[in-house]
CHARMM-style PDB file with segment names, atoms N, HN, CA, C and O in Angstrom:
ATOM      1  N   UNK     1     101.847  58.280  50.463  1.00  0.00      PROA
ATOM      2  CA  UNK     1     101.123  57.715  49.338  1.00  0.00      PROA
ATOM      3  C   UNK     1     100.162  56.645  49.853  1.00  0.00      PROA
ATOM      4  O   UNK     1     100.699  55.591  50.195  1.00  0.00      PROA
ATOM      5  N   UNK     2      98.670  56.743  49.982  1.00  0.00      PROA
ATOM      6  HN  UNK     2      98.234  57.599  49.704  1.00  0.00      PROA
ATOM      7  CA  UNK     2      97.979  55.681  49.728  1.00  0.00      PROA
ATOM      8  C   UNK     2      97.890  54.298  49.322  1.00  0.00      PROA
ATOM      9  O   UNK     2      98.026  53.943  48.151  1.00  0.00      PROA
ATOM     10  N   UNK     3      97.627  53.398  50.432  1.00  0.00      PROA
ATOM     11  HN  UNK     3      97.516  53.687  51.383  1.00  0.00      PROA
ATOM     12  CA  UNK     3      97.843  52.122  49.583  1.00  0.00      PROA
ATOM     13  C   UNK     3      96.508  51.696  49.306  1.00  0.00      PROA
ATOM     14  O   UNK     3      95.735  52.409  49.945  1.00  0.00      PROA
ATOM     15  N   UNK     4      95.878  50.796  48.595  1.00  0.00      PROA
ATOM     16  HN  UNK     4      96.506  50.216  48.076  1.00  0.00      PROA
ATOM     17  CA  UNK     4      94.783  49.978  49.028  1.00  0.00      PROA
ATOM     18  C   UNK     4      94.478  48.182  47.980  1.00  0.00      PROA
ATOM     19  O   UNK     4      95.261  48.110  47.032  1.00  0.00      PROA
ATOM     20  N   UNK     5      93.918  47.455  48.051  1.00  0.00      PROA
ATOM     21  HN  UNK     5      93.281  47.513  48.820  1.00  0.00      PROA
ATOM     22  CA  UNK     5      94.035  46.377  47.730  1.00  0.00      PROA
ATOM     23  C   UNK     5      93.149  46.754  46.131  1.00  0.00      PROA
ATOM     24  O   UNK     5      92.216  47.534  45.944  1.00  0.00      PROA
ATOM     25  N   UNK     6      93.771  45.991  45.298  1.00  0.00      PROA
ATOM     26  HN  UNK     6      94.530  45.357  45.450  1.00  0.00      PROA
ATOM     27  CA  UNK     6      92.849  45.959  44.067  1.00  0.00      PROA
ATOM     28  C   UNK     6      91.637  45.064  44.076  1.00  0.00      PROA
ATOM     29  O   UNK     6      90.719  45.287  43.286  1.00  0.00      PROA
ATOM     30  N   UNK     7      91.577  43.874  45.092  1.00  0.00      PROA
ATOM     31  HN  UNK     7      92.323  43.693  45.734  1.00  0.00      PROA
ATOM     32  CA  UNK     7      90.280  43.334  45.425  1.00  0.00      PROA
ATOM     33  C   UNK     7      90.163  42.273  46.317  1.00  0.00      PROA
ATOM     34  O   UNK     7      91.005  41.476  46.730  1.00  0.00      PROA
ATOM     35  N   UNK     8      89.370  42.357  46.469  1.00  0.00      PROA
ATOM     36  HN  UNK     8      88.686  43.005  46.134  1.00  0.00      PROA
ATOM     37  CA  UNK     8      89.421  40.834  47.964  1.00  0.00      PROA
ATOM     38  C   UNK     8      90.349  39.616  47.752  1.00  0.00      PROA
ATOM     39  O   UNK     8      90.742  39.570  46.586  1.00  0.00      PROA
ATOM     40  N   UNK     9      90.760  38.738  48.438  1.00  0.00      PROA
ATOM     41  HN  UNK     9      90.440  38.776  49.384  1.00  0.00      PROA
ATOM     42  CA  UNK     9      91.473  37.896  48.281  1.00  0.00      PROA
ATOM     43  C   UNK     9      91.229  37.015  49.703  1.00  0.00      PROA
ATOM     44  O   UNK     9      91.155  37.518  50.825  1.00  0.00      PROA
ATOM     45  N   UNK    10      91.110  35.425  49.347  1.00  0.00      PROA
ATOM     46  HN  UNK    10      91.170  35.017  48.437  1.00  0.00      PROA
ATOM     47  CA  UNK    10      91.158  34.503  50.621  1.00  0.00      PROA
ATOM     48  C   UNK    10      91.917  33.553  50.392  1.00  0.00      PROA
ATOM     49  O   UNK    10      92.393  33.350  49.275  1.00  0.00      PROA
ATOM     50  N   UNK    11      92.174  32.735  51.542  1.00  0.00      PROA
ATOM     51  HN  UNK    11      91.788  32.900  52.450  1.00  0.00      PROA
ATOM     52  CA  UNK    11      92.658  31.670  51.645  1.00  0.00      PROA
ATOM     53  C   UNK    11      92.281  30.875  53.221  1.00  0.00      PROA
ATOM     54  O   UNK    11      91.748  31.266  54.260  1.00  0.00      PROA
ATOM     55  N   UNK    12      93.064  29.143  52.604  1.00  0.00      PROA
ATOM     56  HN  UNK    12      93.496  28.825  51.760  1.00  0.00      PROA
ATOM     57  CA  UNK    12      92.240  28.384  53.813  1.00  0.00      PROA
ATOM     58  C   UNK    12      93.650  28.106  54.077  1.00  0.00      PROA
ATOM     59  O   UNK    12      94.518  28.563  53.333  1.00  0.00      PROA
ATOM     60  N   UNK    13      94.001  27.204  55.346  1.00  0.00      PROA
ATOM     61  HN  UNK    13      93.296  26.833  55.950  1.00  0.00      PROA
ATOM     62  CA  UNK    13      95.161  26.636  55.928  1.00  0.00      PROA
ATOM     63  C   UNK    13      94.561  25.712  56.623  1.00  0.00      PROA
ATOM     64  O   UNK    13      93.703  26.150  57.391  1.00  0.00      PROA
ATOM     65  N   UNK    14      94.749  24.362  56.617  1.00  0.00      PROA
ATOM     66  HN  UNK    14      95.446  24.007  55.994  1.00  0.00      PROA
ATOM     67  CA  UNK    14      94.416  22.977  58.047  1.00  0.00      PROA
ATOM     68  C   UNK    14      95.834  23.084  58.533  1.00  0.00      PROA
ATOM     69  O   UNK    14      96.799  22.924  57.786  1.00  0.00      PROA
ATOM     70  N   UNK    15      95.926  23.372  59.870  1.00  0.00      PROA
ATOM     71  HN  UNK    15      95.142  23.502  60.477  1.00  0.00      PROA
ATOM     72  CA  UNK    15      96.863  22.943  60.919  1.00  0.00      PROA
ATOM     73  C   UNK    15      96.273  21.963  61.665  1.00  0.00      PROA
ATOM     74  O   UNK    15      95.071  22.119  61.882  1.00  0.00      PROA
ATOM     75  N   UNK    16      96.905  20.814  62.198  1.00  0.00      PROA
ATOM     76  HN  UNK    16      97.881  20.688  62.022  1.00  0.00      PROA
ATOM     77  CA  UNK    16      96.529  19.859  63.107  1.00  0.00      PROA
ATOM     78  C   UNK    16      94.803  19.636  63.485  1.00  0.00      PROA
ATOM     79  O   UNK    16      94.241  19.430  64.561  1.00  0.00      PROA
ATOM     80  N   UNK    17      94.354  19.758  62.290  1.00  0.00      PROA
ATOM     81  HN  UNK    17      94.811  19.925  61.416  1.00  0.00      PROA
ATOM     82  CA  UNK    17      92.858  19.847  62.547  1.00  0.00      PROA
ATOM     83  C   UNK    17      91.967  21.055  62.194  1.00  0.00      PROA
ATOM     84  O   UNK    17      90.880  21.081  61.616  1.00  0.00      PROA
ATOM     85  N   UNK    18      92.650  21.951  62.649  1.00  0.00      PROA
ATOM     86  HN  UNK    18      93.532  21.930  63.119  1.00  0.00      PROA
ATOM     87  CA  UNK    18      92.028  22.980  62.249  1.00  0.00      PROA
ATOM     88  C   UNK    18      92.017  23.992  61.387  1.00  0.00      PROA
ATOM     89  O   UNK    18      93.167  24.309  61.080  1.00  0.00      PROA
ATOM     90  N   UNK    19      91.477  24.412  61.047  1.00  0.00      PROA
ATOM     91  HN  UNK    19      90.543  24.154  61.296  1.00  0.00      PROA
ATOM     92  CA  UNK    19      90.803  25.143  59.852  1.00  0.00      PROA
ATOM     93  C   UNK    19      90.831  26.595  59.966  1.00  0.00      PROA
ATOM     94  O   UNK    19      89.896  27.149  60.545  1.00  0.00      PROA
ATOM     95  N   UNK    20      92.145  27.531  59.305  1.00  0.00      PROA
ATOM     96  HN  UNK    20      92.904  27.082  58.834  1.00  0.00      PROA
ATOM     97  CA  UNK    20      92.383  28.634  59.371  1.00  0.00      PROA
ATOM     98  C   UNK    20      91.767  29.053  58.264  1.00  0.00      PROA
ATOM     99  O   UNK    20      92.117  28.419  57.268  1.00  0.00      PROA
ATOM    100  N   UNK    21      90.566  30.325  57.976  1.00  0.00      PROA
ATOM    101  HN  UNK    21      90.282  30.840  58.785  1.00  0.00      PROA
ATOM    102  CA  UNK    21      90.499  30.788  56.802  1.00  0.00      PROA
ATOM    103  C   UNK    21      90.815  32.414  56.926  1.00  0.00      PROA
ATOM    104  O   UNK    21      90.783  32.918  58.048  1.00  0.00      PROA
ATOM    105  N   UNK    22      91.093  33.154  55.873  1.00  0.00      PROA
ATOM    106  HN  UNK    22      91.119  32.745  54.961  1.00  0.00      PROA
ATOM    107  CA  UNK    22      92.085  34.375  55.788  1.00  0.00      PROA
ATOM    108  C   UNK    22      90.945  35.450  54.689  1.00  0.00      PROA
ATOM    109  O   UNK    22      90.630  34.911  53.628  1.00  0.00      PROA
ATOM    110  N   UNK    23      90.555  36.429  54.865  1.00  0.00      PROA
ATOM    111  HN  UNK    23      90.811  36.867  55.727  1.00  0.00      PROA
ATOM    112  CA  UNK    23      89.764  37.280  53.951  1.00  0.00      PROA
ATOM    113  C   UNK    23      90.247  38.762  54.103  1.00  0.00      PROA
ATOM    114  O   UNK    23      90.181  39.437  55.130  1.00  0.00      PROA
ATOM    115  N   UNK    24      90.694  39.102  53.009  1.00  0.00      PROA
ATOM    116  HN  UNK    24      90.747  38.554  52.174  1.00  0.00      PROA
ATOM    117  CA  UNK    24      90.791  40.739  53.240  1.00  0.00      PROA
ATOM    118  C   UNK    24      90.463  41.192  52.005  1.00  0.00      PROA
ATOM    119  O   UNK    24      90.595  40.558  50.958  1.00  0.00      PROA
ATOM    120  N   UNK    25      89.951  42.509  52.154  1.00  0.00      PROA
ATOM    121  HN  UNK    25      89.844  43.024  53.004  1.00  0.00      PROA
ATOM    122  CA  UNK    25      89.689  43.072  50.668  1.00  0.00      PROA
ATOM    123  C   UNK    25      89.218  44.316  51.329  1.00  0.00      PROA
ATOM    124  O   UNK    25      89.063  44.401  52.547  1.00  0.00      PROA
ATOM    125  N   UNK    26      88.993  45.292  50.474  1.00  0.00      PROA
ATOM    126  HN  UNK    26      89.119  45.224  49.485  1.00  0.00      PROA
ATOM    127  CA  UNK    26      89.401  47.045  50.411  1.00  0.00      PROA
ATOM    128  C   UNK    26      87.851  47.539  51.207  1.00  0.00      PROA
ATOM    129  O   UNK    26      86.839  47.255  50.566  1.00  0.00      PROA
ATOM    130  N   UNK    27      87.695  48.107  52.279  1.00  0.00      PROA
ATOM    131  HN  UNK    27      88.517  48.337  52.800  1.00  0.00      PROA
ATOM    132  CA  UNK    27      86.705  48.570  52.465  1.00  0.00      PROA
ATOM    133  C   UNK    27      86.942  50.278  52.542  1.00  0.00      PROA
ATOM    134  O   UNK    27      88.057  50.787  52.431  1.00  0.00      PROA
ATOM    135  N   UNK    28      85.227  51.332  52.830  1.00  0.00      PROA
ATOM    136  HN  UNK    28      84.321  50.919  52.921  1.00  0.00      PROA
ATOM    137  CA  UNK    28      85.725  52.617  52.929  1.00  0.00      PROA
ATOM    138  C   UNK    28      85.722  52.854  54.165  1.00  0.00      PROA
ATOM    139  O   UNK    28      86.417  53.866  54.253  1.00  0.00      PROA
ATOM    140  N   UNK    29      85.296  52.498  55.466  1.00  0.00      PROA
ATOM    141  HN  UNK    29      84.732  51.676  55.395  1.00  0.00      PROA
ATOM    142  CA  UNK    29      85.194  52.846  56.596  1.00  0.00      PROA
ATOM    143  C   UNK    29      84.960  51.677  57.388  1.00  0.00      PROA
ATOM    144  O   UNK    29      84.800  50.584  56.845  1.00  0.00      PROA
ATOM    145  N   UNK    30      84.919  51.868  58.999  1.00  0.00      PROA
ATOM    146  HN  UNK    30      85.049  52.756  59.440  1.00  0.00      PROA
ATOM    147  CA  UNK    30      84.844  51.065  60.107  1.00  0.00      PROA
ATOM    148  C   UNK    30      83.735  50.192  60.017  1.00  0.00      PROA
ATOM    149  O   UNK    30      83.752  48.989  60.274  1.00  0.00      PROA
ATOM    150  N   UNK    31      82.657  50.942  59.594  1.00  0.00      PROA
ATOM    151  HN  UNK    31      82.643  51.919  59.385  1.00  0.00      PROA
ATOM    152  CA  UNK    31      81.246  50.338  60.003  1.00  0.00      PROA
ATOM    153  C   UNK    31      80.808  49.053  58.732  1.00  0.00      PROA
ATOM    154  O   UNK    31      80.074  48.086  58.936  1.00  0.00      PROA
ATOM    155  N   UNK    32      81.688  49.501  57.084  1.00  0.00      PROA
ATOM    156  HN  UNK    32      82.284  50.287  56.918  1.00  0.00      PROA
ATOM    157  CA  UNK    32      81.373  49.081  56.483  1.00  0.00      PROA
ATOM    158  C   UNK    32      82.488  47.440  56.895  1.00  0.00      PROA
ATOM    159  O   UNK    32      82.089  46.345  56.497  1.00  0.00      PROA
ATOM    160  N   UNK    33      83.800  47.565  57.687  1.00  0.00      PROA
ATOM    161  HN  UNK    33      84.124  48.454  58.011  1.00  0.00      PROA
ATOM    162  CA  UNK    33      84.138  46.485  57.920  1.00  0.00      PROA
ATOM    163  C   UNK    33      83.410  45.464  58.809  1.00  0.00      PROA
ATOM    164  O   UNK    33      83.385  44.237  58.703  1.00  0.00      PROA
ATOM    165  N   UNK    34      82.754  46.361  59.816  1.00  0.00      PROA
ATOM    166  HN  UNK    34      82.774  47.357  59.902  1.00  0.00      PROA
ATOM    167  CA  UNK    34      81.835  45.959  60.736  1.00  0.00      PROA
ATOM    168  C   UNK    34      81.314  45.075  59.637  1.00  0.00      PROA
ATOM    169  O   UNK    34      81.765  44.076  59.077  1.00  0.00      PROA
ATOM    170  N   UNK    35      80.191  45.792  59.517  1.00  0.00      PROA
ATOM    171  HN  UNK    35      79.825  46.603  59.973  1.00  0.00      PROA
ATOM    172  CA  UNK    35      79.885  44.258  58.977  1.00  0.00      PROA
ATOM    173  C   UNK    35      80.107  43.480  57.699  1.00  0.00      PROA
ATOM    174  O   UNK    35      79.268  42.706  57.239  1.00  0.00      PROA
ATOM    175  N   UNK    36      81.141  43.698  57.217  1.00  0.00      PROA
ATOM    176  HN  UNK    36      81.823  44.327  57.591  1.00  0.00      PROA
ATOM    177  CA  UNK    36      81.600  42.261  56.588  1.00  0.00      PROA
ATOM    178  C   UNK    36      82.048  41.325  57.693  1.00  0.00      PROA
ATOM    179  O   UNK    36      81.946  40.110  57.527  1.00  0.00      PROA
ATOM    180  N   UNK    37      82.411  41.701  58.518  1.00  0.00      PROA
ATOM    181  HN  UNK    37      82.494  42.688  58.653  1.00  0.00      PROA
ATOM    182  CA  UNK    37      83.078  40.736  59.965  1.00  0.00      PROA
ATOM    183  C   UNK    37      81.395  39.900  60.658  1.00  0.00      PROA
ATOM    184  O   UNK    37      81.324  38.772  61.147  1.00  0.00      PROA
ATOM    185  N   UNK    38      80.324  40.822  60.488  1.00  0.00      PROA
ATOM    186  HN  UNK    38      80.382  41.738  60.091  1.00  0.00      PROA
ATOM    187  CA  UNK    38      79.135  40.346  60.910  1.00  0.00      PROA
ATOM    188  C   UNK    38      78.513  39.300  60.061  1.00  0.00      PROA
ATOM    189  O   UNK    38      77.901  38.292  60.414  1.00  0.00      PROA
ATOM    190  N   UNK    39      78.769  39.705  58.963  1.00  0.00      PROA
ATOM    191  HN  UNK    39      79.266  40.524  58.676  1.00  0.00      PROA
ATOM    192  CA  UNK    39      78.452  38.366  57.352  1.00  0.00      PROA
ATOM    193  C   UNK    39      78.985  37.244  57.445  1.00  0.00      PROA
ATOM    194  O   UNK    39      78.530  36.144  57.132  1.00  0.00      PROA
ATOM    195  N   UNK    40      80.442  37.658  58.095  1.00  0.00      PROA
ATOM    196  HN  UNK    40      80.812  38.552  58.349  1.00  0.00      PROA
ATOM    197  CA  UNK    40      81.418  36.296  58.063  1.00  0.00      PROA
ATOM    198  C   UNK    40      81.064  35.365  59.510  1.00  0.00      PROA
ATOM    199  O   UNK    40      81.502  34.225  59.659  1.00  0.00      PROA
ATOM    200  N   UNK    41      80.412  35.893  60.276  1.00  0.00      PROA
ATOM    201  HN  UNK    41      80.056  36.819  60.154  1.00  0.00      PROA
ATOM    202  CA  UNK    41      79.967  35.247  61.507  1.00  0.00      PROA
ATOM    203  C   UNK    41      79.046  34.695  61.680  1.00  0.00      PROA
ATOM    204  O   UNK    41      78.850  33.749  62.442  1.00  0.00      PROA
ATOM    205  N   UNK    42      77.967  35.508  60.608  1.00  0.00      PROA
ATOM    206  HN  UNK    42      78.126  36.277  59.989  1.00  0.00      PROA
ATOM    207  CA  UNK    42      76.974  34.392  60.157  1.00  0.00      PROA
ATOM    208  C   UNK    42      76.847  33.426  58.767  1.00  0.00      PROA
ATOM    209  O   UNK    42      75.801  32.841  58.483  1.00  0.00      PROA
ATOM    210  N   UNK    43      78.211  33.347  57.861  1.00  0.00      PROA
ATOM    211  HN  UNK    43      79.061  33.822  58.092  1.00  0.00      PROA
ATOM    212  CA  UNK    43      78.304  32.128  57.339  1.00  0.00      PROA
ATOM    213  C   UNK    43      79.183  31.466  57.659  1.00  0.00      PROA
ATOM    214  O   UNK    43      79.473  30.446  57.034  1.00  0.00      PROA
ATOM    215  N   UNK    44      79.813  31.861  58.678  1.00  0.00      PROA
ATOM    216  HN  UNK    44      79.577  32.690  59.186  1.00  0.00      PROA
ATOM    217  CA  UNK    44      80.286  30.367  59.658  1.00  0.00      PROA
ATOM    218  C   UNK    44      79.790  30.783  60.734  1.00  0.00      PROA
ATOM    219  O   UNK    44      80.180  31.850  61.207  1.00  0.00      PROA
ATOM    220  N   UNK    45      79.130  30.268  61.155  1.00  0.00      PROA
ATOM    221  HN  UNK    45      78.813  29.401  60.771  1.00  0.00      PROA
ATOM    222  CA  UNK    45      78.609  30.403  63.092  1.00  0.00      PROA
ATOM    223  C   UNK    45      79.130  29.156  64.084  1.00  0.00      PROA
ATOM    224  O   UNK    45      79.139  29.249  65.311  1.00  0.00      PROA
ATOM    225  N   UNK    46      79.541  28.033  63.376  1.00  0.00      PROA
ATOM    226  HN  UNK    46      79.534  27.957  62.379  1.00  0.00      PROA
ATOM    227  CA  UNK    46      80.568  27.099  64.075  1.00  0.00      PROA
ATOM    228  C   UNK    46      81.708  28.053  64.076  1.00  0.00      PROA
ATOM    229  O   UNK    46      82.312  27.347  64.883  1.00  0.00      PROA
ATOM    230  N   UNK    47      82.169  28.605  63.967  1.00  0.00      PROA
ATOM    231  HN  UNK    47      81.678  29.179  63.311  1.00  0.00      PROA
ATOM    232  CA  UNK    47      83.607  28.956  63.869  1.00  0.00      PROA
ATOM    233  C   UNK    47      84.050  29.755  65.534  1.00  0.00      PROA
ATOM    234  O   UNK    47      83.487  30.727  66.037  1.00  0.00      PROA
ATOM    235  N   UNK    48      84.927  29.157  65.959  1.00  0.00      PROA
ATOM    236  HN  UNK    48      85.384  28.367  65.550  1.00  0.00      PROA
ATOM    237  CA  UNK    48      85.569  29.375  67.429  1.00  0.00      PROA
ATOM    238  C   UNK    48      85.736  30.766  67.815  1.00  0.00      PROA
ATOM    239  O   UNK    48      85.441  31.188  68.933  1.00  0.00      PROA
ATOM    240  N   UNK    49      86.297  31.598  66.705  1.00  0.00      PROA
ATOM    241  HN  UNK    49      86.536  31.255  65.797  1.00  0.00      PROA
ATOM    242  CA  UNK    49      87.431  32.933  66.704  1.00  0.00      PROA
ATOM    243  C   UNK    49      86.807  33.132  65.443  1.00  0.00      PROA
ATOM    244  O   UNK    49      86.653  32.370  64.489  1.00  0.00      PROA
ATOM    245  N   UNK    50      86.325  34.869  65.728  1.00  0.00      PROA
ATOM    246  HN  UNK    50      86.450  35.488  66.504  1.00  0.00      PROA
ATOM    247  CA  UNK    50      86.254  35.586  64.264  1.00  0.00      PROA
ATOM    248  C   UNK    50      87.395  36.681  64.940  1.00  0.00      PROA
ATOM    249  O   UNK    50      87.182  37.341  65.957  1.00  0.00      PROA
ATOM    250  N   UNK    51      88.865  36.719  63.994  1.00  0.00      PROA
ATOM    251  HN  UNK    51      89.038  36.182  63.168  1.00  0.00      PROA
ATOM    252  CA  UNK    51      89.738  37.697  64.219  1.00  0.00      PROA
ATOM    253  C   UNK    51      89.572  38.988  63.445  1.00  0.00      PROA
ATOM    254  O   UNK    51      88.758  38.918  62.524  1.00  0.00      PROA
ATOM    255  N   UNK    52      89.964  39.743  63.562  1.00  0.00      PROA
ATOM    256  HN  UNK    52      90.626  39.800  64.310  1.00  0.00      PROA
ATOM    257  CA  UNK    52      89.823  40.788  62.273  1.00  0.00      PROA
ATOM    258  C   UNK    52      91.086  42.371  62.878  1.00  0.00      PROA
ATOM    259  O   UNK    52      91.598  42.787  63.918  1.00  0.00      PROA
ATOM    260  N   UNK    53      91.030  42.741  61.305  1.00  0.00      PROA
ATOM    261  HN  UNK    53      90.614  42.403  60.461  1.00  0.00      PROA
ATOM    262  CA  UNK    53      91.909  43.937  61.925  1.00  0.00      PROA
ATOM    263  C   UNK    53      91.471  44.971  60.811  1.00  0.00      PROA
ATOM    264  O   UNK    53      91.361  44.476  59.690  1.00  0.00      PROA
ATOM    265  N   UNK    54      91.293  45.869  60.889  1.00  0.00      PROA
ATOM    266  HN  UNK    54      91.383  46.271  61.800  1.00  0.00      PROA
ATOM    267  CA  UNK    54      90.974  47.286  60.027  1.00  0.00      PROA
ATOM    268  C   UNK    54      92.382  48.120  60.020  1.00  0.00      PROA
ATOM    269  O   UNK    54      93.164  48.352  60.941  1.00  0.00      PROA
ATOM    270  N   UNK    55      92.412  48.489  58.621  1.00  0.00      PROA
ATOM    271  HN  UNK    55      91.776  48.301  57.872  1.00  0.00      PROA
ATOM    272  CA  UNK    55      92.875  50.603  58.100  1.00  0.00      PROA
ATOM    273  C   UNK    55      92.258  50.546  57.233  1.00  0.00      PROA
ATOM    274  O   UNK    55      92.266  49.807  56.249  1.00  0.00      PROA
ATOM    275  N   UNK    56      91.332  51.778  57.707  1.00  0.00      PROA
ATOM    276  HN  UNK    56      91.325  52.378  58.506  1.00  0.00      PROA
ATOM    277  CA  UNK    56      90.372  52.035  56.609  1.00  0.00      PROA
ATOM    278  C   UNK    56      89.926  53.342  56.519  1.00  0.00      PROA
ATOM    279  O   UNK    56      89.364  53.702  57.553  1.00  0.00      PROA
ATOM    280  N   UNK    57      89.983  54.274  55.549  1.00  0.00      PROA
ATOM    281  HN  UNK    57      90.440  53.982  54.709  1.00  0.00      PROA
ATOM    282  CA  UNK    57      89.671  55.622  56.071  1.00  0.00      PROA
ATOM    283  C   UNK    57      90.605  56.540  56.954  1.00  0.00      PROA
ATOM    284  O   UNK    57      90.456  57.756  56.833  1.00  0.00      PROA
ATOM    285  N   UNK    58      91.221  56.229  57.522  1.00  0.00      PROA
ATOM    286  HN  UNK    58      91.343  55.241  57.620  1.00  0.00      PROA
ATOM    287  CA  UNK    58      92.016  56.826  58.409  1.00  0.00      PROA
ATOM    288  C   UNK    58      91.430  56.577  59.646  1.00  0.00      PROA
ATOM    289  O   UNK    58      91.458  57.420  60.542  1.00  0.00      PROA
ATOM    290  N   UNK    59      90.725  55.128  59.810  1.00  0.00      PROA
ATOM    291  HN  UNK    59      90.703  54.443  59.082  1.00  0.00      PROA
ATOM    292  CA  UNK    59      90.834  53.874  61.184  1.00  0.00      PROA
ATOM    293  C   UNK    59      91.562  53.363  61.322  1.00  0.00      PROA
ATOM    294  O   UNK    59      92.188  53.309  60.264  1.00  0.00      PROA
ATOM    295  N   UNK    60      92.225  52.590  62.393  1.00  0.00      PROA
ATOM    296  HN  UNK    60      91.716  52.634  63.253  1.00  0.00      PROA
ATOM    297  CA  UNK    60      92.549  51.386  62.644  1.00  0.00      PROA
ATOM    298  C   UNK    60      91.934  50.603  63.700  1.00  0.00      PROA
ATOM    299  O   UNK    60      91.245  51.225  64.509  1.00  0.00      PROA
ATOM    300  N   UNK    61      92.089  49.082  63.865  1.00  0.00      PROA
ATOM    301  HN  UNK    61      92.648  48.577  63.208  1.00  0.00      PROA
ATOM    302  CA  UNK    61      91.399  48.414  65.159  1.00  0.00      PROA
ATOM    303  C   UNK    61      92.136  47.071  64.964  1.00  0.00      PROA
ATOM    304  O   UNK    61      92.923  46.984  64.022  1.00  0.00      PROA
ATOM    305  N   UNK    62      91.964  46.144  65.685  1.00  0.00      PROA
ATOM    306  HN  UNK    62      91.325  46.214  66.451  1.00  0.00      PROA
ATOM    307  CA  UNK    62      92.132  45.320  65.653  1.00  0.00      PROA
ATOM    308  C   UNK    62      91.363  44.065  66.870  1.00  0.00      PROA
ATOM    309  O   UNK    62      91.606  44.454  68.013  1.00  0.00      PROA
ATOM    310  N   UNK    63      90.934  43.370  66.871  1.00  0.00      PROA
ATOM    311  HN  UNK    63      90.737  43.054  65.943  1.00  0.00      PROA
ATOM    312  CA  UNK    63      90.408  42.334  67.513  1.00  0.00      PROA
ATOM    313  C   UNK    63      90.674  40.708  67.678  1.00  0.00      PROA
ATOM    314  O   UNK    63      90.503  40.011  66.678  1.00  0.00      PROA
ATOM    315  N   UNK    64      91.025  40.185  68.730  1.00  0.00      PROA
ATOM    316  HN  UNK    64      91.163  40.752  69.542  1.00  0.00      PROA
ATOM    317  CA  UNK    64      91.477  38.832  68.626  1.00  0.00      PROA
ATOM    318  C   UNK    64      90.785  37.601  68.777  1.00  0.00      PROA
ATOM    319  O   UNK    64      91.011  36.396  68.659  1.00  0.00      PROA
ATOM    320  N   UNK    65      89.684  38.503  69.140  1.00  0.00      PROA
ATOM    321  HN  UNK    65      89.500  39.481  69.236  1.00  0.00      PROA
ATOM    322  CA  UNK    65      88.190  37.695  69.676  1.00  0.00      PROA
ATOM    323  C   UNK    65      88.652  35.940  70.708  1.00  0.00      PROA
ATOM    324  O   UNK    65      88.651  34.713  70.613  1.00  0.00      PROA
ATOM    325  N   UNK    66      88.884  36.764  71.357  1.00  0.00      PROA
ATOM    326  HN  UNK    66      88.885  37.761  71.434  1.00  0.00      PROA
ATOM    327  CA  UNK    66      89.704  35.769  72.592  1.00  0.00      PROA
ATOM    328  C   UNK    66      90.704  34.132  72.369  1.00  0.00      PROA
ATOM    329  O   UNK    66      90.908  33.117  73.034  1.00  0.00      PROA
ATOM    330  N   UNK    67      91.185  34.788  70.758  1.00  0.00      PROA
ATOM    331  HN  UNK    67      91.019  35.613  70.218  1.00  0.00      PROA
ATOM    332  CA  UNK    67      92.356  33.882  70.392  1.00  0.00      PROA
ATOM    333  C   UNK    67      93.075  33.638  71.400  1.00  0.00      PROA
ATOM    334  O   UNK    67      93.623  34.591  71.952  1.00  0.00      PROA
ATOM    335  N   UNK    68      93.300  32.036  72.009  1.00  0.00      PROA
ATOM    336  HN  UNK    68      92.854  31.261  71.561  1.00  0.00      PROA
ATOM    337  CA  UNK    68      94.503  31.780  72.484  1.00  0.00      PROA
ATOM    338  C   UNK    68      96.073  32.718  72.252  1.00  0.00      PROA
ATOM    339  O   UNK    68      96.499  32.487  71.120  1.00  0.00      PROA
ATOM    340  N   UNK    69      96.825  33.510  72.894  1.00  0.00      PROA
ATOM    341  HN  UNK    69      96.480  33.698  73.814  1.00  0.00      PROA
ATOM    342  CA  UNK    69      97.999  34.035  72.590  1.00  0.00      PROA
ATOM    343  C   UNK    69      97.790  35.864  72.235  1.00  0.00      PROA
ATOM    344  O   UNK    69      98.641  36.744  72.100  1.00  0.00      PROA
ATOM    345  N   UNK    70      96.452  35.907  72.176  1.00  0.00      PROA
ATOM    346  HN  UNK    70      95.761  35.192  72.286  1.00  0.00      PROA
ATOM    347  CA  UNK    70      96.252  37.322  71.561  1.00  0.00      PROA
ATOM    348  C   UNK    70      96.408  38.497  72.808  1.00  0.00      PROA
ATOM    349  O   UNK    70      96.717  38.222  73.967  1.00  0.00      PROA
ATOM    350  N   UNK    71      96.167  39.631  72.374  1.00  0.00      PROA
ATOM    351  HN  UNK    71      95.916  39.854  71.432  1.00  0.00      PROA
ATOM    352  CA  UNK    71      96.287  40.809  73.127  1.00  0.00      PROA
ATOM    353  C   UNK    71      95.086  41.220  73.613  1.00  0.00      PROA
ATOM    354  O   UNK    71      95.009  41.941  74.608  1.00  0.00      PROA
ATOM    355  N   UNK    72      94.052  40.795  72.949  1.00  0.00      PROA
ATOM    356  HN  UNK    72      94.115  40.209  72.141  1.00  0.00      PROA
ATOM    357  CA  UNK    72      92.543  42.266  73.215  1.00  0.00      PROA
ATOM    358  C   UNK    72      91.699  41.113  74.098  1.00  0.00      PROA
ATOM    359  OT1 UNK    72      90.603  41.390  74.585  1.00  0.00      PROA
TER     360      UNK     72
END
């Protein structure tokens, strides 16, 4: 059975300074996550780490964008 989100949803977190923010919401494919991940990089361009992870379509990916602790 199919899952998918009924609509975007965010949130922020401050840990010790810094500034975690959280965005997911329903896309149809890779490219269209692409760039929401490209939107979000250019309305924060201070931002250290753009993380992201996709299922979408019958994709997956994931990226840690050289998070301290990450895998990729």
């Amino acid at each position: 059975m199919p899952h998918t989100l009924a609509g975007p949803a965010h949130a922020e977190l401050v840990i010790k300074k810094s500034r975690f923010m959280a965005c997911v919401q329903p896309v149809d494919d890779r490219a269209q996550a692409q760039a929401l991940v490209a939107a979000l990089r250019a309305e924060h361009p201070q931002a250290a780490h753009v993380c992201w992870a996709l299922l979408a379509g019958g994709q997956s990916a994931a990226v840690d964008d050289g998070e301290p602790g990450g895998t990729a």
